[in-house]
C-alpha atoms as one frame of an Amber mdcrd trajectory, in Angstrom:
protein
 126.097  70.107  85.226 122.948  71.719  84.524 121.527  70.980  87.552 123.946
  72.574  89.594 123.484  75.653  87.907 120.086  75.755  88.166 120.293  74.468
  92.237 123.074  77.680  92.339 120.710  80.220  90.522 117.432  79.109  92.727
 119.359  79.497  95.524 120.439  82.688  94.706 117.210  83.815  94.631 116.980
  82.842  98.143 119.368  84.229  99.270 117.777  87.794  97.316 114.273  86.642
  99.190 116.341  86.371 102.755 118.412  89.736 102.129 115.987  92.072 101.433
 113.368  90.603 103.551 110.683  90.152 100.338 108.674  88.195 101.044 109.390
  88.290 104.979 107.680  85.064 105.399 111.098  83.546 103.645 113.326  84.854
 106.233 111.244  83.702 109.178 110.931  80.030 107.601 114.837  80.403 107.506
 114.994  80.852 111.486 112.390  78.513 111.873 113.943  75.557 110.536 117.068
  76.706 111.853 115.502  76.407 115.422 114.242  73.109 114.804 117.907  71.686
 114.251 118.250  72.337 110.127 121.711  73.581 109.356 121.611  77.027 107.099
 122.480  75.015 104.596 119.717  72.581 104.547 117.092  75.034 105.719 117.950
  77.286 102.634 117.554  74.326 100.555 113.949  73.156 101.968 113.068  76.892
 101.092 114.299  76.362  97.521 112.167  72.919  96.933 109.247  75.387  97.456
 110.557  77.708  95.571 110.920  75.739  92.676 107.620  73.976  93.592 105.708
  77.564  92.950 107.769  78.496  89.917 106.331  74.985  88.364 102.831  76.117
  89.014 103.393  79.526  87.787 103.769  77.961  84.582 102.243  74.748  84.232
  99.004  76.527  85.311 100.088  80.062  83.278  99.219  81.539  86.663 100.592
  84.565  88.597 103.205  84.160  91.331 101.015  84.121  94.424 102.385  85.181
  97.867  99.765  83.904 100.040 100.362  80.269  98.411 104.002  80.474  98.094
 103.493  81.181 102.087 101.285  78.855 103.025 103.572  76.130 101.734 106.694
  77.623 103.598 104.406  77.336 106.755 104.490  73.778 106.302 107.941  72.710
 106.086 109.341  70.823 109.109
């Protein structure tokens, strides 16, 4: 159950990255994978496995959240 609370809550946030346009690079990875035959569904999700990849270095590493990674690693999704 715990899971699916945290897979709702990560992909709330998102949802908040794709609505307001912050960081833009969210909302263009979005339409990418869209274009490249992901449903929403699974193209928002790809999006939150980076997510959740940069929140784990954030604090494994005590580091700030860093845009220019956090993009760089959208860019690569396929």
């Amino acid at each position: 159950m715990a899971n699916q609370n945290l897979k709702r809550i990560i992909l709330e946030v998102v949802n908040n990255q794709i609505r307001d346009n912050n960081p833009p690079i969210t909302k263009v990875t979005l339409e990418r994978l869209k274009k490249s035959g992901y449903t929403e569904q699974q193209a928002r999700e790809k999006i939150a496995a980076i997510l959740i990849e940069e929140i784990y270095d954030v604090l494994k590493n005590g580091e700030a959240y860093n845009e220019e990674r956090y993009a760089k690693k959208l860019s690569t999704l396929k």
